[in-house]
DSSP file (Angstrom, degrees, kcal/mol; ACC not computed):
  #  RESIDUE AA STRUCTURE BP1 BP2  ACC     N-H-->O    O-->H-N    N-H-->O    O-->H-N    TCO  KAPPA ALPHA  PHI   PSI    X-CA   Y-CA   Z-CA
    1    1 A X              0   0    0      0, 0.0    48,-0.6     0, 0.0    21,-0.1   0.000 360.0 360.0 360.0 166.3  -41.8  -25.8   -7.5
    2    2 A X  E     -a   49   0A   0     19,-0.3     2,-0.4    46,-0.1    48,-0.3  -0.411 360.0-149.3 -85.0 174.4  -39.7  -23.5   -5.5
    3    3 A X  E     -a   50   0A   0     46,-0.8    48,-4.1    19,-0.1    49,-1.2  -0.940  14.7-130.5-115.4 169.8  -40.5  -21.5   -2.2
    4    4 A X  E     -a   52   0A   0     -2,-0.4    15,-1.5    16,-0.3     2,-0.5  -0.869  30.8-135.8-106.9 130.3  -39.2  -18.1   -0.9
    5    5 A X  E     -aB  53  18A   0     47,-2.6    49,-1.9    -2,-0.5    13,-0.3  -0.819  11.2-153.2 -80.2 127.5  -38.0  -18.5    2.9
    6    6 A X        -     0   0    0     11,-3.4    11,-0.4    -2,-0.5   120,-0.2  -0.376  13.8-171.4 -93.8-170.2  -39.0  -16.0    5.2
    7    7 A X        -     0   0    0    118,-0.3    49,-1.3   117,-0.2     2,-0.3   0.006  24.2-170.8 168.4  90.6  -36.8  -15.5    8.3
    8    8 A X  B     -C   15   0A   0      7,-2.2     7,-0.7   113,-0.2     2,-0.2  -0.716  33.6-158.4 -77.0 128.1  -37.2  -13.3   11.6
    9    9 A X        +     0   0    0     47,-0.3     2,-0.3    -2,-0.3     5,-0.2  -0.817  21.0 161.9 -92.7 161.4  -33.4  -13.8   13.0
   10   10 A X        -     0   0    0     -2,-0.2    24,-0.2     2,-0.2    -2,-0.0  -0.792  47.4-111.1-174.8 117.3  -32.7  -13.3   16.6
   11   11 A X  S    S+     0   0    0     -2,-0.3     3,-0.1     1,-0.1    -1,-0.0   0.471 114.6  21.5 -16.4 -29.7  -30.0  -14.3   18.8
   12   12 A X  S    S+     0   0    0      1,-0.3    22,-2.6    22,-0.1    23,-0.3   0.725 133.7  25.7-122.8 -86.9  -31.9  -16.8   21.1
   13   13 A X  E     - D   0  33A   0     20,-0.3     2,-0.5    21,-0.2    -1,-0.3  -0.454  58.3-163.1-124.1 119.4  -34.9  -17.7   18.5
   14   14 A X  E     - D   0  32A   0     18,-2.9    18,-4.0    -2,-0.2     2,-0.4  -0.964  16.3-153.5-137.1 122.8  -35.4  -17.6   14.4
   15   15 A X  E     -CD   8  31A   0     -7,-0.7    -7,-2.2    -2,-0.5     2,-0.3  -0.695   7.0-145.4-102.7 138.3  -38.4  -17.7   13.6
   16   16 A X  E     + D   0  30A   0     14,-1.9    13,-1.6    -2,-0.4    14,-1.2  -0.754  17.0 175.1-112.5 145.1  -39.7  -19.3    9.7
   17   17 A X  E     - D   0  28A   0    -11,-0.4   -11,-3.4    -2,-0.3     2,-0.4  -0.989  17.8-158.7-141.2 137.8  -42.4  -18.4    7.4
   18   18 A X  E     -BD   5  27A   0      9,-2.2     9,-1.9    -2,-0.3   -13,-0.3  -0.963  12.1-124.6-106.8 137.0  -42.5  -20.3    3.8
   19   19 A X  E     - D   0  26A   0    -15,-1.5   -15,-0.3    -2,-0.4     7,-0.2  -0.654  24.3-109.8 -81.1 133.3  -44.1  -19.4    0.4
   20   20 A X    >   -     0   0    0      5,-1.2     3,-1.1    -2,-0.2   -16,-0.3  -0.048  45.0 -97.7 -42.6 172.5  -46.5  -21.3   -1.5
   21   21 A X  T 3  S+     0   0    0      1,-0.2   -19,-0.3   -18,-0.1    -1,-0.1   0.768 129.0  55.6 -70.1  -8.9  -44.9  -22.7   -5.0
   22   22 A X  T 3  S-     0   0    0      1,-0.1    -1,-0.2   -21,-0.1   -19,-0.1   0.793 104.8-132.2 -76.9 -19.2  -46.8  -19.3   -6.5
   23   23 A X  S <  S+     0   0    0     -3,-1.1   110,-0.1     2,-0.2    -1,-0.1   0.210  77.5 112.7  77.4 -16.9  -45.1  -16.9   -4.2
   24   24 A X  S    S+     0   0    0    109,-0.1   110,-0.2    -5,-0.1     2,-0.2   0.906  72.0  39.8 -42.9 -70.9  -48.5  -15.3   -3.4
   25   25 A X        -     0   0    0    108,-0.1    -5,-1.2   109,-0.0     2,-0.6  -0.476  54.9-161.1 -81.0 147.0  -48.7  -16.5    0.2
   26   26 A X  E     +D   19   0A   0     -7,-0.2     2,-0.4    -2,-0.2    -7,-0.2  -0.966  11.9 170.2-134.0 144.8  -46.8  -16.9    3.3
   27   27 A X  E     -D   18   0A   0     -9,-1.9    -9,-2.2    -2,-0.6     2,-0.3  -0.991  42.1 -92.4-134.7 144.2  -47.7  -19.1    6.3
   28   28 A X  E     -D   17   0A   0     -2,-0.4   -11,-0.3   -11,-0.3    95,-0.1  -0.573  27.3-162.6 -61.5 130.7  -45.1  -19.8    9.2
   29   29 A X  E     -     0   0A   0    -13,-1.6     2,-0.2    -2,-0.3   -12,-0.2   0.729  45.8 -65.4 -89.4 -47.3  -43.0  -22.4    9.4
   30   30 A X  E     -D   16   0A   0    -14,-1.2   -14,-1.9    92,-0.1     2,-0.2  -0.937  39.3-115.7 172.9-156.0  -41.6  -23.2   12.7
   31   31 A X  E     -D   15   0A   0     -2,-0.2   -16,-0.2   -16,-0.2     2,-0.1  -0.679  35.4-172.8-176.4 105.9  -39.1  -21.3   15.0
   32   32 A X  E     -D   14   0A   0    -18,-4.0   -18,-2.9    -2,-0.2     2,-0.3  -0.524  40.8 -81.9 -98.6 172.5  -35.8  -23.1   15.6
   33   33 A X  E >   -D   13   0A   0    -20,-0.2     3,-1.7     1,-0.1   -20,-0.3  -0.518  37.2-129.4 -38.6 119.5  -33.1  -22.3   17.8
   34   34 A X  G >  S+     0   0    0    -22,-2.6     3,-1.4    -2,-0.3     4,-0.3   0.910 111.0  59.2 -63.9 -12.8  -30.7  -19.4   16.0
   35   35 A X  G 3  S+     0   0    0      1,-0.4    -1,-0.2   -23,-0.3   -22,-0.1   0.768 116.3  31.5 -91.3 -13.2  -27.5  -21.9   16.8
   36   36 A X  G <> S+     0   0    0     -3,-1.7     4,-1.1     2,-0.1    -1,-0.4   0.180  92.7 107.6-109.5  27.3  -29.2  -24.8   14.7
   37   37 A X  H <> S+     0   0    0     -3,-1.4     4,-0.6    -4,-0.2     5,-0.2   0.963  80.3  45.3 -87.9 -62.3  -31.0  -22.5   12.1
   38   38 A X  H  > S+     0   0    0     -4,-0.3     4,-2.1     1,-0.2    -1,-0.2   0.811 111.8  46.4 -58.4 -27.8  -28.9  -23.2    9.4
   39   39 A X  H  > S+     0   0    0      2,-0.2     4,-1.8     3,-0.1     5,-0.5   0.988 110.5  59.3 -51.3 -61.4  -28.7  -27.4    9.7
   40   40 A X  H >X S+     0   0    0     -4,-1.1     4,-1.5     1,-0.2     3,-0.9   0.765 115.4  33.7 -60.2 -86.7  -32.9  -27.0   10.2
   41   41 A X  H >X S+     0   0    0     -4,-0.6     4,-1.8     1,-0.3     3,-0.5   0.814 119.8  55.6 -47.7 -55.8  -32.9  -24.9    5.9
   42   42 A X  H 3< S+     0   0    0     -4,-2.1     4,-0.5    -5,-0.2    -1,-0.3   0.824 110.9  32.6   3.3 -94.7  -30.3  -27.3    5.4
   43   43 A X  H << S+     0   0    0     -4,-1.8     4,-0.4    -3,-0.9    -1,-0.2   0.647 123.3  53.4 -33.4 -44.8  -32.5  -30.4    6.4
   44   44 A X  H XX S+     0   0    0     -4,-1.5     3,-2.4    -3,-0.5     4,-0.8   0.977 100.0  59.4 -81.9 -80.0  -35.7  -28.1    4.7
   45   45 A X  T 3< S+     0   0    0     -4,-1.8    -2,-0.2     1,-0.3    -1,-0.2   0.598  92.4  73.4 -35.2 -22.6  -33.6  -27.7    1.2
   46   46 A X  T 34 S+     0   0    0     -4,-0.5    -1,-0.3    -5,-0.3    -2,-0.2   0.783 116.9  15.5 -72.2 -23.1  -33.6  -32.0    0.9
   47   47 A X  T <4 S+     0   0    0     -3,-2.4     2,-0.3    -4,-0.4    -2,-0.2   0.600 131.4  56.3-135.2   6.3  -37.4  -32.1   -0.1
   48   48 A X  S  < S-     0   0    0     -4,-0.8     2,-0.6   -45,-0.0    -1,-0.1  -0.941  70.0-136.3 -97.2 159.5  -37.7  -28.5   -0.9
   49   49 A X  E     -a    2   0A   0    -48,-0.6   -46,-0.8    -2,-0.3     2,-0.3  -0.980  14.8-159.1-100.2 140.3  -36.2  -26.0   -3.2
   50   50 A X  E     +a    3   0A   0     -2,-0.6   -46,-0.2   -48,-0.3    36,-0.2  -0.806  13.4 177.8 -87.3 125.1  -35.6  -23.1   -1.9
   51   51 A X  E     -     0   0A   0    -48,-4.1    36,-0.2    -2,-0.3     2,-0.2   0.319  67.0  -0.6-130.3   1.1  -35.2  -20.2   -4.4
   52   52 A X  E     -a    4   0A   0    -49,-1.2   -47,-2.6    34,-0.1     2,-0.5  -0.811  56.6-143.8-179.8 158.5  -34.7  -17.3   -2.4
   53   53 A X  E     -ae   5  88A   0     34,-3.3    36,-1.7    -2,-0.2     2,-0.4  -0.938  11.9-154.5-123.8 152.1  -34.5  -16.2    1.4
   54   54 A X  E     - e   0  89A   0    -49,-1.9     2,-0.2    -2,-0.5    36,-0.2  -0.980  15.9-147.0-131.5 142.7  -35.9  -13.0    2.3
   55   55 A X        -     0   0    0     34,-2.3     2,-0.5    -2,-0.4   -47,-0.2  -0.722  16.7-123.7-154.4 126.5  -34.0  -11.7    5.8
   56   56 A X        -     0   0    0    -49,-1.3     2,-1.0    -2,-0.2   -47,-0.3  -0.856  32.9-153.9 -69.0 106.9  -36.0   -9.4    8.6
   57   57 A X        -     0   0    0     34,-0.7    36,-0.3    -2,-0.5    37,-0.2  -0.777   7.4-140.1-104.9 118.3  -33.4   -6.1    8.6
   58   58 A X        +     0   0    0     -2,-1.0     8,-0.3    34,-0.1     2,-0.2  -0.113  31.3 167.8 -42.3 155.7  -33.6   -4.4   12.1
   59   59 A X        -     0   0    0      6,-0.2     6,-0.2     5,-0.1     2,-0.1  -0.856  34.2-126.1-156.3 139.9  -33.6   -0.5   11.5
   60   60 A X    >   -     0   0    0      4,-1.9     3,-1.1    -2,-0.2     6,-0.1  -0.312  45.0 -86.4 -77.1-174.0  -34.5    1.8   14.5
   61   61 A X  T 3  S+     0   0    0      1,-0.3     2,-1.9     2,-0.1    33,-0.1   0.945 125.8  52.4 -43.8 -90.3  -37.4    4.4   13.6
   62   62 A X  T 3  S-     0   0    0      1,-0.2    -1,-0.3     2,-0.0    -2,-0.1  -0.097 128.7 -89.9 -72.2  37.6  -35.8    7.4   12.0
   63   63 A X  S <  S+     0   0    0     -2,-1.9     2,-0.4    -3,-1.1    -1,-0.2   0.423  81.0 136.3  61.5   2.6  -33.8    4.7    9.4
   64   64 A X        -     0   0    0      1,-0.2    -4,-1.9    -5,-0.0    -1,-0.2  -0.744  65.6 -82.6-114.1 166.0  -30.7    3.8   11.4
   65   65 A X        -     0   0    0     -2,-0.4    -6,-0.2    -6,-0.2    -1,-0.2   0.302  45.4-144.9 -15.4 128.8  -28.8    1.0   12.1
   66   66 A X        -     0   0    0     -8,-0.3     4,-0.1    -6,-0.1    -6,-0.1  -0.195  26.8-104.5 -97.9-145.9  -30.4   -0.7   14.9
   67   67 A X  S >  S+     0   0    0      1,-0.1     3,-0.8     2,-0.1     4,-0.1   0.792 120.6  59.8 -98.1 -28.5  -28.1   -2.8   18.0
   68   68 A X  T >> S+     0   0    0      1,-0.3     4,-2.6     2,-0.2     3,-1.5   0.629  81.6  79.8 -61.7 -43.6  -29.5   -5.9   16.1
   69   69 A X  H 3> S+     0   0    0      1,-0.2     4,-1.4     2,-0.2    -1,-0.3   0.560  79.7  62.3 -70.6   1.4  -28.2   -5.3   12.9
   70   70 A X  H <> S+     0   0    0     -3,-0.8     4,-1.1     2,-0.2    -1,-0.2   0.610 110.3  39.8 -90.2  -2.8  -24.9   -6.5   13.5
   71   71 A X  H <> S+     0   0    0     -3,-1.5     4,-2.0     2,-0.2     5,-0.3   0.650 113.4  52.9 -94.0 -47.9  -26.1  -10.0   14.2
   72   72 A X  H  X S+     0   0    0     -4,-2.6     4,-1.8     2,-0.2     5,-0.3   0.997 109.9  50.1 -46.4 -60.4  -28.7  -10.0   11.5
   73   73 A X  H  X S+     0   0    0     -4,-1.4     4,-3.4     1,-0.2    -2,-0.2   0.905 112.8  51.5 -62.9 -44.1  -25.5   -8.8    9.1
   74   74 A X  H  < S+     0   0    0     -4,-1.1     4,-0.5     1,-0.2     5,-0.3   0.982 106.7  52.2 -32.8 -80.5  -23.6  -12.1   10.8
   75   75 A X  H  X S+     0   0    0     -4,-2.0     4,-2.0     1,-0.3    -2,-0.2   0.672 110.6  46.7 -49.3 -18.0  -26.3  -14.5   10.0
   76   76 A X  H  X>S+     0   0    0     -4,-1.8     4,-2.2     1,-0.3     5,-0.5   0.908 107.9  50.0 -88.9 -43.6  -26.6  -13.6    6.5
   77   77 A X  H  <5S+     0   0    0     -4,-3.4    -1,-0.3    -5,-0.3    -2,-0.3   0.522 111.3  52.7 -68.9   8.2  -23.2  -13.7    5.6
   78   78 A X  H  >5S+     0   0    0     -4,-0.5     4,-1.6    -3,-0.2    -1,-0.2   0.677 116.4  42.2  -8.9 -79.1  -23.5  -17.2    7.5
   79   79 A X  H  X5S+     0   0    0     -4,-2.0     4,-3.3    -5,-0.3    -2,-0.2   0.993 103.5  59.2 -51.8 -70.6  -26.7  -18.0    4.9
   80   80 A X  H  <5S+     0   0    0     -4,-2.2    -1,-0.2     2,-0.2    -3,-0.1   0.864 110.7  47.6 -46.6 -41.3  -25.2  -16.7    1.9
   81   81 A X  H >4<S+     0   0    0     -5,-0.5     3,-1.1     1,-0.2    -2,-0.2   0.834 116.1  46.2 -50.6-103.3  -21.9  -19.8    2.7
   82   82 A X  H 3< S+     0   0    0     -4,-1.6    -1,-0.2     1,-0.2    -2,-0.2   0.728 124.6  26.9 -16.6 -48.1  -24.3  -22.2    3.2
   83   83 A X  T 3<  +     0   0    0     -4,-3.3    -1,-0.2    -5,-0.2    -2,-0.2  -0.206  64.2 172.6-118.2  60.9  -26.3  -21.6    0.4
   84   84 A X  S <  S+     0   0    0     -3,-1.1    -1,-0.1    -2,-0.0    -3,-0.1   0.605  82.2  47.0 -34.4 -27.0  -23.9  -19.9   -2.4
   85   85 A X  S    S+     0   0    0      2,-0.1   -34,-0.1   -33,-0.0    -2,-0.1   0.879  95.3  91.6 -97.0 -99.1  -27.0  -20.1   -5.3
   86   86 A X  S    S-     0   0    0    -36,-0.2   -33,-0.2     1,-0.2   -34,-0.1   0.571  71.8-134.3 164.3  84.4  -29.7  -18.7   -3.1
   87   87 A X        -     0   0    0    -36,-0.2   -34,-3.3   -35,-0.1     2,-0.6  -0.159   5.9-148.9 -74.0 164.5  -30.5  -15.2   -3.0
   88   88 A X  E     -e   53   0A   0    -36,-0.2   -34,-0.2   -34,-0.0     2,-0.1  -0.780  10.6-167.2-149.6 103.5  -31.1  -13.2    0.3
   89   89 A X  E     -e   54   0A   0    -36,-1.7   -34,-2.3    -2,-0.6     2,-0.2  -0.393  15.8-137.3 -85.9 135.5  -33.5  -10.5   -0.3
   90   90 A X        +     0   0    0    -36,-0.2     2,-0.2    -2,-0.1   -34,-0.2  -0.583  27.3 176.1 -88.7 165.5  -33.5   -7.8    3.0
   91   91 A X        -     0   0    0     -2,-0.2   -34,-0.7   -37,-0.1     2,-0.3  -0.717  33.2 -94.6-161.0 127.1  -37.2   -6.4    4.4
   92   92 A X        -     0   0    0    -36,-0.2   -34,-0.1    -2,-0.2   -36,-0.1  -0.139  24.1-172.1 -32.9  93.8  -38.2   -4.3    7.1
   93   93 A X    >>  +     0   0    0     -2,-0.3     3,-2.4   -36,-0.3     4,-0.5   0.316  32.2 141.3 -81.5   3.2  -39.1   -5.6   10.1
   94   94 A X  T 34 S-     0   0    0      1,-0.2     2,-2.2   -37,-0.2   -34,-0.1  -0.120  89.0  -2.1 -23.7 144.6  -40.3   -2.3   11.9
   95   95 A X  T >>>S+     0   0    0      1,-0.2     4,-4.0     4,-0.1     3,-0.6   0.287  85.9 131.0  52.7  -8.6  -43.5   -3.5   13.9
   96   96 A X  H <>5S+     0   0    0     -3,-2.4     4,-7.1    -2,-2.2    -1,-0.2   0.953  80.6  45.8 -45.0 -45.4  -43.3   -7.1   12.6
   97   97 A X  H 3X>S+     0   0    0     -4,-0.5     4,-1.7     2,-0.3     5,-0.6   0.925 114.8  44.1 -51.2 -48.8  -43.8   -8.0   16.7
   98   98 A X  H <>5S+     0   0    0     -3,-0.6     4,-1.5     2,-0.2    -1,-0.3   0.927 113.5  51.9 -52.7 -59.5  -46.5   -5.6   17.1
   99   99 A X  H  X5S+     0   0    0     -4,-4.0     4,-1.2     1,-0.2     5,-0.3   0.960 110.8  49.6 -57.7 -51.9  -48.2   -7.0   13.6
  100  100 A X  H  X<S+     0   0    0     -4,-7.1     4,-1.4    -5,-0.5    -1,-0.2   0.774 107.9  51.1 -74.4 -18.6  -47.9  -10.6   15.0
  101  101 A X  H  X>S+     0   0    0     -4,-1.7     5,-1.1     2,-0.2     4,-0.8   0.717 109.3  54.3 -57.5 -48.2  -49.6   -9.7   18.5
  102  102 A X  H >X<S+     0   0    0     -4,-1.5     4,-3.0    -5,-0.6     3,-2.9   0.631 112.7  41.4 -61.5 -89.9  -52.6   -8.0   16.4
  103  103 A X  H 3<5S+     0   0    0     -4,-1.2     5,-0.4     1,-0.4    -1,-0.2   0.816 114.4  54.6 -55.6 -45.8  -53.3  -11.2   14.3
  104  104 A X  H 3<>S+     0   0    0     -4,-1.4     5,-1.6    -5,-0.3    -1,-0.4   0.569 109.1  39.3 -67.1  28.1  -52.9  -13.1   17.1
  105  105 A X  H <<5S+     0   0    0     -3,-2.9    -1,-0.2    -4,-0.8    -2,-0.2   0.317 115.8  60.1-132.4 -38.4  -55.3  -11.5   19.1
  106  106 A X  T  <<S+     0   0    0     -4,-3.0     2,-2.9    -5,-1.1    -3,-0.1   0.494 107.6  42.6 -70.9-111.6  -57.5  -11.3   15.8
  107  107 A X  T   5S-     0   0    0      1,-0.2    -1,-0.3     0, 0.0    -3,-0.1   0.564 122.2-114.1 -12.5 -16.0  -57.6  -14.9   15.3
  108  108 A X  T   5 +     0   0    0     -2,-2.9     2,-0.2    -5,-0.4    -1,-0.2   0.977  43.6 174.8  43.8  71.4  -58.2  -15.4   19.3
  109  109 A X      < -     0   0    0     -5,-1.6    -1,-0.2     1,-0.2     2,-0.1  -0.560  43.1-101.6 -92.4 164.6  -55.5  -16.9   20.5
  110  110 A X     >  -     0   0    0     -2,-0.2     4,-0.5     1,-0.1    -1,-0.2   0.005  27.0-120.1-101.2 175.0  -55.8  -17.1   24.3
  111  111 A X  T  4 S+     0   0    0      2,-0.2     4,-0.2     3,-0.1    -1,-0.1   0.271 115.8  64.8-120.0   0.7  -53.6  -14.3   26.1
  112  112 A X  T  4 S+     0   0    0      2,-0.1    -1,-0.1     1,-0.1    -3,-0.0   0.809 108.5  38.1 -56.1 -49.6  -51.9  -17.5   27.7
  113  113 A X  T >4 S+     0   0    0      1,-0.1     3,-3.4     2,-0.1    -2,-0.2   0.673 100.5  69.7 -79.4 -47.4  -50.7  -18.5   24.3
  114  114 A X  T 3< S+     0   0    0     -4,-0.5     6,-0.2     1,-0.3    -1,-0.1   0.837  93.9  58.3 -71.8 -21.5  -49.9  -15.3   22.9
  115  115 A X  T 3   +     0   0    0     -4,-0.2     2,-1.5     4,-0.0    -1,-0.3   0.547  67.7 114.5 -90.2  24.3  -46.7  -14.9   25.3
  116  116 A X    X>  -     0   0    0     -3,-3.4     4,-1.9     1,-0.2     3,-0.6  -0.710  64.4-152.8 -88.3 121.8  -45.3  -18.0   24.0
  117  117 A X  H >> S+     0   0    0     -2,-1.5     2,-1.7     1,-0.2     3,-1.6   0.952  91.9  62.5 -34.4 -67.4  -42.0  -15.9   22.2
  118  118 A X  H 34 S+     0   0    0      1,-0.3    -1,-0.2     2,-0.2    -2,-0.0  -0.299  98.2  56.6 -82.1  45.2  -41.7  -18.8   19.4
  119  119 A X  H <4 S+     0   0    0     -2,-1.7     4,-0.3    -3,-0.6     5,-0.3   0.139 113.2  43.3-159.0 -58.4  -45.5  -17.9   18.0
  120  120 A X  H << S+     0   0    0     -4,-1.9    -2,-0.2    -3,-1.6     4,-0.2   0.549 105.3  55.6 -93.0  19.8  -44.4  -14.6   17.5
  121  121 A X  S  X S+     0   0    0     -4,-0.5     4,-1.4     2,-0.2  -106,-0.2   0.934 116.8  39.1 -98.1 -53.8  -41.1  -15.0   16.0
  122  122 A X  T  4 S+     0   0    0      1,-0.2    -2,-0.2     2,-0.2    -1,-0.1   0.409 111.4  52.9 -87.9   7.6  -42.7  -17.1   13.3
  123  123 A X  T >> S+     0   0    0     -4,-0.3     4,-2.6     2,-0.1     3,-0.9   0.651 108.6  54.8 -98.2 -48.1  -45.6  -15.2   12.9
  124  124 A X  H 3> S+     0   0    0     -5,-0.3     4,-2.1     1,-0.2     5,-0.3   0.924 110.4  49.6 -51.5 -26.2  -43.0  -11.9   12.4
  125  125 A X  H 3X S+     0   0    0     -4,-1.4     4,-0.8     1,-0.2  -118,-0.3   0.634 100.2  58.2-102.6  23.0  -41.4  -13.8    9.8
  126  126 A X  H <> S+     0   0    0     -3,-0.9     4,-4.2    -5,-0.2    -1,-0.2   0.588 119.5  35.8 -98.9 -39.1  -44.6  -14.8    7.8
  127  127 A X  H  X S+     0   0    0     -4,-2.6     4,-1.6     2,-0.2    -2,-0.2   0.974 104.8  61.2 -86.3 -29.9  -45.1  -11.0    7.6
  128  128 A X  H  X S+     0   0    0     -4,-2.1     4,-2.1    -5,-0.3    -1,-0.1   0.959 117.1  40.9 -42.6 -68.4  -41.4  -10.1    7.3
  129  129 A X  H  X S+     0   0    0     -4,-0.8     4,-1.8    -5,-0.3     5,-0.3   0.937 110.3  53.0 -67.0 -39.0  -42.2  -12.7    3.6
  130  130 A X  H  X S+     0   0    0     -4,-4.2     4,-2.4     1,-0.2     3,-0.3   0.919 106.4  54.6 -88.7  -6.3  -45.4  -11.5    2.6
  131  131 A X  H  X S+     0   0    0     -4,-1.6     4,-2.0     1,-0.2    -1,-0.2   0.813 109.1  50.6   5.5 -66.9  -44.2   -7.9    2.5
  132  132 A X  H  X S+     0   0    0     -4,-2.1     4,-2.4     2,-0.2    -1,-0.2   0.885 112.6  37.7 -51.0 -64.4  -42.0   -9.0    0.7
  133  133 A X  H  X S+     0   0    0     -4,-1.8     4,-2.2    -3,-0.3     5,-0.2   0.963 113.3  60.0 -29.3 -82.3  -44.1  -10.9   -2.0
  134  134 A X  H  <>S+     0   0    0     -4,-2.4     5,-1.7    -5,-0.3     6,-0.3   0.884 111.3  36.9 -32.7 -71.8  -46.7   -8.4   -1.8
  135  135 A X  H ><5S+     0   0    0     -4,-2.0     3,-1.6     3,-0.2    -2,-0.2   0.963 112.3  57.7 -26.9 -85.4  -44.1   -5.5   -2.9
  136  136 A X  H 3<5S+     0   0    0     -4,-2.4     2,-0.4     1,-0.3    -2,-0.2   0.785 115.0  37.1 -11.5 -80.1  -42.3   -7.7   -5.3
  137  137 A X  T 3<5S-     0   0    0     -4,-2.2    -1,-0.3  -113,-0.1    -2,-0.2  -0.109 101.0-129.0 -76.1  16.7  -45.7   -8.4   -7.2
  138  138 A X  T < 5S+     0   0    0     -3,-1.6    -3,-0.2    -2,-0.4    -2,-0.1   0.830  80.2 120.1  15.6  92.0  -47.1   -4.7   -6.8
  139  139 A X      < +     0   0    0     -5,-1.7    -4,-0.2    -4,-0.1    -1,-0.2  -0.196  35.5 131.6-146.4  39.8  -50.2   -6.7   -5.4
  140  140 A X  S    S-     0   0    0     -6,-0.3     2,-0.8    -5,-0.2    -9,-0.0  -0.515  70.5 -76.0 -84.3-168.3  -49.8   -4.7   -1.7
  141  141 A X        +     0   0    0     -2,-0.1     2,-0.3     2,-0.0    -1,-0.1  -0.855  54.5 176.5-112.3  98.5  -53.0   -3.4   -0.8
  142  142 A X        -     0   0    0     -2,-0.8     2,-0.9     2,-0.0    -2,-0.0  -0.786  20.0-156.9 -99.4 122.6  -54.6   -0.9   -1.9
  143  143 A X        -     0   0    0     -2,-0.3     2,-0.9     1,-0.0     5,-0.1  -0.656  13.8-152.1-104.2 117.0  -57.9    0.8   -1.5
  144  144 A X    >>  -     0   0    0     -2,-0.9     3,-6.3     1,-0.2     4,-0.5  -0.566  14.0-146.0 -91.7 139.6  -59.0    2.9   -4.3
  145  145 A X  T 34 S+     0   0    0     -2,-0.9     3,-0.3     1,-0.3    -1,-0.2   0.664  92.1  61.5 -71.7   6.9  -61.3    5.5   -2.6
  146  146 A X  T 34 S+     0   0    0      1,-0.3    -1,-0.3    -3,-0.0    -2,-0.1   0.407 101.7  56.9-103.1   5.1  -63.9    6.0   -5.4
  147  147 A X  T <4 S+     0   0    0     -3,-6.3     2,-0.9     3,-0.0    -1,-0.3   0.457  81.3 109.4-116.4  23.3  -64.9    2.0   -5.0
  148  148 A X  S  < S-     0   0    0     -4,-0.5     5,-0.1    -3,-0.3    -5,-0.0  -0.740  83.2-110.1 -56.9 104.8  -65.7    2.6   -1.2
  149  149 A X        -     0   0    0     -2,-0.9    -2,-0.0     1,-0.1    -1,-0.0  -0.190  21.1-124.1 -26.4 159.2  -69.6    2.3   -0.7
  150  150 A X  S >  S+     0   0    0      1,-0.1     3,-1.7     2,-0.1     6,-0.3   0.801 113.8  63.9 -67.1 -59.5  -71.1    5.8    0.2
  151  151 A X  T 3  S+     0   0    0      1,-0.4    -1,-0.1     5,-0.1    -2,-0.1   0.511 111.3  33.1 -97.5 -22.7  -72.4    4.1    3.3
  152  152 A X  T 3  S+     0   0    0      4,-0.1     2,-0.4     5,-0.0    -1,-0.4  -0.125  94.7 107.7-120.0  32.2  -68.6    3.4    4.7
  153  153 A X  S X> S-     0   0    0     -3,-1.7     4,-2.4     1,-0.1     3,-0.8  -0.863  81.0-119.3-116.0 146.9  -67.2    6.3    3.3
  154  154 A X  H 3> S+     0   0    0     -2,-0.4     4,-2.1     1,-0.3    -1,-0.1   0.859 108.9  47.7 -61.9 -39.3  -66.3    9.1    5.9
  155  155 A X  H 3> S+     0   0    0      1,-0.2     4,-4.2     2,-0.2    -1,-0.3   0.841 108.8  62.3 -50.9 -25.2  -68.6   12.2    4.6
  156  156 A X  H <> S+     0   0    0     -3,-0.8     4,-1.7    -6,-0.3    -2,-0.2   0.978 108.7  33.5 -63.3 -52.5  -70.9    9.5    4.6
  157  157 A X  H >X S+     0   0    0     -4,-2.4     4,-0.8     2,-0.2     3,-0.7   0.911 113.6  61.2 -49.4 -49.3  -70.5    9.0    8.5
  158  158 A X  H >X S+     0   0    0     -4,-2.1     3,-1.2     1,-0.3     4,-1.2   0.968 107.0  44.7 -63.2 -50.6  -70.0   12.7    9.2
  159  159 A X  H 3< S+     0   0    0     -4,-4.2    -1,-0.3     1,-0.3    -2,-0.2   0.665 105.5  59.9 -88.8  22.5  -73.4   13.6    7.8
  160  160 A X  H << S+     0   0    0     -4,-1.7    -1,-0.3    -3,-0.7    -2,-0.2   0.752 107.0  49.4 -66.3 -32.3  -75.3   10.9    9.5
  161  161 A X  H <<        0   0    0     -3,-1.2    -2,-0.1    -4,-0.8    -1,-0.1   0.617 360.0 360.0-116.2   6.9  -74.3   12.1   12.6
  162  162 A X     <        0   0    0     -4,-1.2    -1,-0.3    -3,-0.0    -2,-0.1   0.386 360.0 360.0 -74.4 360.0  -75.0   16.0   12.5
């Protein structure tokens, strides 16, 4: 079965996230050097297929270009060579860094651990892909407010505490 590639790029560091054969999930893969990334999918594409690569695209806050994106824009057109069949899907990486500090810190990793760079680079691109997924499949996550218990629901709270 195929996977979807996930893929934080980054000048020094590119960090990998892979999909199960359902597309449902993404888990991190590894975090190569950016000057070897493409040999390392290369190397990955001989005992998988790969069926699509989904690309972290920097953007500052307010939606423009960020200093990043012109290296990101490199690296695809890079990918796209290398892999001519292959599509390469963009996704917003706003916060990915931020988001990969929080789970690690949720999962209680050691604060030793958590400044190793190459932990959060592939942990950005595991969210970078299921973002992706998750979109793709309208399956993000949604809370409909009428199936919220009474007991966790915020009037609930409010009048407990008058």
């Amino acid at each position: 079965m195929d996977r979807y590639i996930g893929i934080d790029f980054g000048i020094k560091r590119t960090g990998l996230a892979v999909s199960d054969p359902l597309h449902v999930f993404a888990s991190a893969l590894d975090t190569v050097d950016s000057a070897k990334i493409i040999d390392y999918l290369q190397k990955y594409a001989q005992t998988e297929t790969i069926s699509r690569f989904v690309v972290g695209f920097p953007v500052n806050m307010d939606g423009s270009p960020s200093e990043a994106q012109a290296h990101v824009k490199g690296f695809i057109g890079t990918l796209e060579k290398a892999f001519p069949g292959i599509p390469v899907s963009l996704e917003d990486e706003r916060f990915t860094s931020v988001l990969a500090h929080r789970v690690m810190i949720d999962g209680g990793m050691k604060a030793k651990d958590r400044r190793d760079k190459a932990s959060v680079d592939k942990i950005s691109a595991q969210i970078i892909l299921q973002s992706y997924m998750d979109r793709e499949s309208g399956s993000s996550l949604q809370v409909d407010p009428s199936a919220v218990p009474e007991t966790l629901s915020v009037q609930h709270s409010k009048k407990r505490r008058r």
